[in-house]
C-alpha beads as a LAMMPS data file, in Angstrom:
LAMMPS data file: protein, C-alpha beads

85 atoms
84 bonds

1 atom types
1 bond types

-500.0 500.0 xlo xhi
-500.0 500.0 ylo yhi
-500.0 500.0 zlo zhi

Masses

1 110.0

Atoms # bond

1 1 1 0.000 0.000 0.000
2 1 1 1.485 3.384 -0.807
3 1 1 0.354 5.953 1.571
4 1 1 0.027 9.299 1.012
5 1 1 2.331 11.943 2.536
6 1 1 1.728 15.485 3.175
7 1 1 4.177 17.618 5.588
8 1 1 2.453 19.308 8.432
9 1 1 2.653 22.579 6.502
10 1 1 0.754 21.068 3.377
11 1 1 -1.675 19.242 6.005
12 1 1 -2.402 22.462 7.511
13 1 1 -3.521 24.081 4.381
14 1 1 -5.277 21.287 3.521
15 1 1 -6.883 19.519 6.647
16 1 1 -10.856 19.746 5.794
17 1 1 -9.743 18.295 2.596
18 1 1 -7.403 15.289 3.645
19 1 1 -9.733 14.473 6.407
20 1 1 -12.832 13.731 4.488
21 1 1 -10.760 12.131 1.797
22 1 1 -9.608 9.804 4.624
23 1 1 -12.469 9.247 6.209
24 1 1 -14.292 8.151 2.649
25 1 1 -11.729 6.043 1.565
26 1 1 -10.283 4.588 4.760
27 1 1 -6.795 5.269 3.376
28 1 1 -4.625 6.221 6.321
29 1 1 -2.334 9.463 5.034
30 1 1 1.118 10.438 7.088
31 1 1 1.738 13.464 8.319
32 1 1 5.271 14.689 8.575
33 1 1 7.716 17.183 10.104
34 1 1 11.481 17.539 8.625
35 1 1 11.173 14.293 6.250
36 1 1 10.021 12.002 9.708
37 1 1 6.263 10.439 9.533
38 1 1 5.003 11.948 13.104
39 1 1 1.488 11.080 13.010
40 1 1 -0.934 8.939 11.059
41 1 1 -4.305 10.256 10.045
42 1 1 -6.899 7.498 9.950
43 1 1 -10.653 7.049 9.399
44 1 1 -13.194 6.525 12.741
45 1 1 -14.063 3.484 11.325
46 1 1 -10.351 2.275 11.200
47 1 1 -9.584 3.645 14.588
48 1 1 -11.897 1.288 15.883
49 1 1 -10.896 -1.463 14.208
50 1 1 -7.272 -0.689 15.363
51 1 1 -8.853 -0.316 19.174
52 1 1 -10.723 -4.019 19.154
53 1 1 -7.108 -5.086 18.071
54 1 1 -5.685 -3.760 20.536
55 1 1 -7.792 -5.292 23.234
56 1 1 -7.861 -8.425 21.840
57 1 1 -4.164 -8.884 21.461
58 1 1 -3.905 -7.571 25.404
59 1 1 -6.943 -9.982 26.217
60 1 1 -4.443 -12.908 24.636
61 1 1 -1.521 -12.079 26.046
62 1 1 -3.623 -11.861 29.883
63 1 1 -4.745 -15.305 28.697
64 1 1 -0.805 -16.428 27.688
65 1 1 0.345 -15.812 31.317
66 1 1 -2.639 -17.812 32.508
67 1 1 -4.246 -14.702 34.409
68 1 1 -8.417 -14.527 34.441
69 1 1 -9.156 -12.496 31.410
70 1 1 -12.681 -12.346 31.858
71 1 1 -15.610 -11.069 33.551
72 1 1 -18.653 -13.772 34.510
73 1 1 -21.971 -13.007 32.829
74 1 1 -23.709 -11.967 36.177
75 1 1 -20.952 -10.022 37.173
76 1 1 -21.002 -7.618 33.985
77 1 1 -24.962 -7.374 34.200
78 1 1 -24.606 -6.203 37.427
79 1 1 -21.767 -3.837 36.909
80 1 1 -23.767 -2.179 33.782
81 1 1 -27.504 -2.606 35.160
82 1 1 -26.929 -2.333 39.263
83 1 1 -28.895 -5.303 39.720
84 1 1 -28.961 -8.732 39.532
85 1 1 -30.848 -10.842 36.388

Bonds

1 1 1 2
2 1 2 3
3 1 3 4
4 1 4 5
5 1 5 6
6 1 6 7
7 1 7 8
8 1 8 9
9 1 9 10
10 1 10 11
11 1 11 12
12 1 12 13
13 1 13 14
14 1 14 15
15 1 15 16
16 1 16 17
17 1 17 18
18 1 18 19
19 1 19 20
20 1 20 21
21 1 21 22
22 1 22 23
23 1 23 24
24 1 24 25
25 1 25 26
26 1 26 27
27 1 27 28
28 1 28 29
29 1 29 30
30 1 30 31
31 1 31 32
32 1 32 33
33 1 33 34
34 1 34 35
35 1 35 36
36 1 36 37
37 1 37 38
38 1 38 39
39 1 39 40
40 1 40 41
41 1 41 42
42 1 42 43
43 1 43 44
44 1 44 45
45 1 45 46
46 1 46 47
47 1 47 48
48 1 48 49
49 1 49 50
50 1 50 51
51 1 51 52
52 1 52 53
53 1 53 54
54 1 54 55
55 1 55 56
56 1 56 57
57 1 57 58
58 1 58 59
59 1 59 60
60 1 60 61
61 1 61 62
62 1 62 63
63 1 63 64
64 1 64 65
65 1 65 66
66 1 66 67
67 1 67 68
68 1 68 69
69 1 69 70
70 1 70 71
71 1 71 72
72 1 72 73
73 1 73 74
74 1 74 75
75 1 75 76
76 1 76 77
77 1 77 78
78 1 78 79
79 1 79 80
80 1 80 81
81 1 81 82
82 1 82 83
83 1 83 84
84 1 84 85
């Protein structure tokens, strides 16, 4: 995949523009300062993605050293409803 690259001054000029491009497309673009990529501008719907990844890869790695990675059904209804089923 060849990413687009615009420097921060170029981004700044054209933000509004990049953004909804990214956000329609759901191609990340790189933003950078001197010649160094120093952020990545992604789409919401990528940002989640990249969050459940996240989780799940620290949910596995809880489950690699054998510690209790869940939450019991009853426990979680009562957490998020205050009472029990």
């Amino acid at each position: 995949m060849c990413m687009m690259t615009y420097s921060i001054v170029q981004a700044r000029a054209r933000l509004g523009a990049i953004a909804r491009e990214v956000s329609a497309t759901r191609e990340p673009v790189a933003i950078t300062d001197h010649g160094q990529t120093v952020a990545v501008l992604v789409s919401p719907a990528d940002a989640v993605e990249l969050d459940e990844l996240r989780a799940l890869a620290a949910y596995r790695e809880r489950q690699a050293h054998g510690e209790n990675a869940g939450v019991p059904h009853e426990e979680a209804f009562r957490r998020i409803f205050g009472e029990d089923e």
